[in-house]
Structure formats: C-alpha cells, structure tokens
N, C-alpha and C positions, 0 to 999 in steps of 0.2 A: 948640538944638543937637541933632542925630543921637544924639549918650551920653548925654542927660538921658532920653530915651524907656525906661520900662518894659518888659522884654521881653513879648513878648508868648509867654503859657504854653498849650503845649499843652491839647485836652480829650481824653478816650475812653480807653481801653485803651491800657497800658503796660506793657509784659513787665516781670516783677522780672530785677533785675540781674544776679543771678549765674547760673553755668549750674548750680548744683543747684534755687537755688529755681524756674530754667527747669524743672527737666528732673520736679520734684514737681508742678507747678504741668497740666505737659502731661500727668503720668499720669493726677492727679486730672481733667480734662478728657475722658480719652477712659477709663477707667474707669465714668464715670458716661454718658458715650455708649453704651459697650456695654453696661452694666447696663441701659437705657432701650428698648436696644433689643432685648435678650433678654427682659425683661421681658414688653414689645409682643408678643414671637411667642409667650410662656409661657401669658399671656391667651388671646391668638387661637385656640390651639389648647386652650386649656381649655373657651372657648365654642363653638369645632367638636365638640366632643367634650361638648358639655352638663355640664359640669363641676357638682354642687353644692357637695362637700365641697373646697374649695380643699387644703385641707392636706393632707388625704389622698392628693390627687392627686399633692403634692409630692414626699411622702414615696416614694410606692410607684413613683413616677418618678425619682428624684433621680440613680441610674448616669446614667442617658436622660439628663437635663438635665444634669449636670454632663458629659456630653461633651457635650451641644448647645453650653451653654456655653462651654467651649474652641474648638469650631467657631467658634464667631460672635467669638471674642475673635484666632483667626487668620485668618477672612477679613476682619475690618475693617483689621487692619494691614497685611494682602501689600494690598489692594486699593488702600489709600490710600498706601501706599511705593511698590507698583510703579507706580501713578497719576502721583503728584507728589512723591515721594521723603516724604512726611512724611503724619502723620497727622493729625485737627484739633484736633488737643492740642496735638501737635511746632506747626502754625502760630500757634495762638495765642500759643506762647510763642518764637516766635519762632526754633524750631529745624528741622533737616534732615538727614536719614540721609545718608551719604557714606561712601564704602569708602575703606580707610586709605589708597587711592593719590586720592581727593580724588574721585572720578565719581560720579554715581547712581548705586545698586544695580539691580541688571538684573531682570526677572521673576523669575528663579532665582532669586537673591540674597536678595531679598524673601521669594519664600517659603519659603525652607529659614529666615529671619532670622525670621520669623512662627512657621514649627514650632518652632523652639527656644524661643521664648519663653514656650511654654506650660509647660516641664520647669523655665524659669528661675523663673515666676512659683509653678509647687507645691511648689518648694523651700522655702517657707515664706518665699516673696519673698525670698529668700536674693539670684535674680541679678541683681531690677533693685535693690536695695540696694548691690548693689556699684558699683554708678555714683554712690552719692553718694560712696566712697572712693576710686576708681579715681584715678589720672594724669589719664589721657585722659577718664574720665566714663564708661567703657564699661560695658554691662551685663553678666551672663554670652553672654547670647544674641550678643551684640553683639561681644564677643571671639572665639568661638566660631566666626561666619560674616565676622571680619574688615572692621565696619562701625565707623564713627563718628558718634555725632553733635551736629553743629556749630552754634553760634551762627548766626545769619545775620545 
C-alpha cells in the first residue's frame, strides 16, 4: 500500500523554525563573515606594512580599525541588500529585507538601512536586540528606515 511507505526524510540544512532563532541564527552568520573578513584586510595590511609587534599595531591603530571596521560591516550589508535584498546570513536562515509596503529596498534604502545599523549595533546592541521583542521582528535600524524582514 502507498500509507505503509516510510516518509522519506529530508538531508542538509534546515533553517530553525521560529523568526527569532531565524533572525540570531543569520546575525551569528554574517557577524563571523565580516569578522573573517576584516580580519583578512587587518593581516594583509600588517604584512604590507612589515608588521612585528602584532599588538602593538593594534593598539596604536585601533580609532583606524574600529572605523575600518564599521566600513566593512556597512559595505557588506548595502551590497548584499541592494544585490539580492538579503545578506548570507538573512539566506541561510531563510530570510529577506522588504519595506513595510512588501517591495525590495532600493539602493538608497539599503544604504541609509546599512548606515544606521552601525549606531544601532554601538548602542550596546541595544537595536538589533530589539527585534527579538518587536511585533513585527524590527531592528532599530529597521524601524527607522521603514524595512522588514520576512520569513521566505
């Protein structure tokens, strides 16, 4: 009979169910992308620069790197939102930026949604915290430039 057959179970990657563990799941994702890849240029330009004392470097640089920093942590999101509405965190987990009337965010959009997230994230992660209590799941940045984002 057809109903005695064992379903047959999925293998690979499964987004977690809810949209918070979505929405931790995607920061932890693209957090450790841009840590990975700031890192890469913190390097590179250490051995351009004949670096010995690593730490030292760090220290007597760290204004410098903490705005390199912020740079690389707003061009990775306008690029990959204005690109494909989401970042490779948001796909992993299965989600999508959309403005509250439901369309892609437009270049603009993106990147003013990008500069804001840097003041959301120094708040002491105050504003993507607030999307684990929001209604809607919104960030501050998110409320702010009038974006959502959505399960797909």
């Amino acid at each position: 009979m057809p109903f005695d057959e064992e379903p047959v179970q999925a293998t690979g990657y499964r987004p977690p169910a809810t949209g918070r563990e979505r929405r931790v799941v995607a920061w932890c994702i693209d957090l450790a992308l841009v840590t990975a890849f700031f890192a890469a240029q913190v390097y590179v330009g250490g051995r351009a620069c004949q670096v010995v004392y690593w730490l030292d470097f760090v220290r007597d640089l760290s204004p410098l790197l903490g705005a390199a920093a912020a740079l690389s942590a707003v061009s990775y999101s306008f690029v990959f939102v204005a690109l494909g509405g989401r970042t490779p965190g948001m796909a992993l987990a299965g989600l999508r930026v959309r403005t509250l009337y439901g369309d892609p965010p437009t270049p603009a959009e993106s990147l003013v949604r990008a500069l804001l997230s840097v003041p959301s994230a120094a708040l002491g992660v105050f504003g993507f915290t607030l999307a684990l209590f929001d209604a809607r799941g919104q960030t501050l940045h998110d409320k702010l430039c009038r974006c959502v984002v959505r399960i797909d």
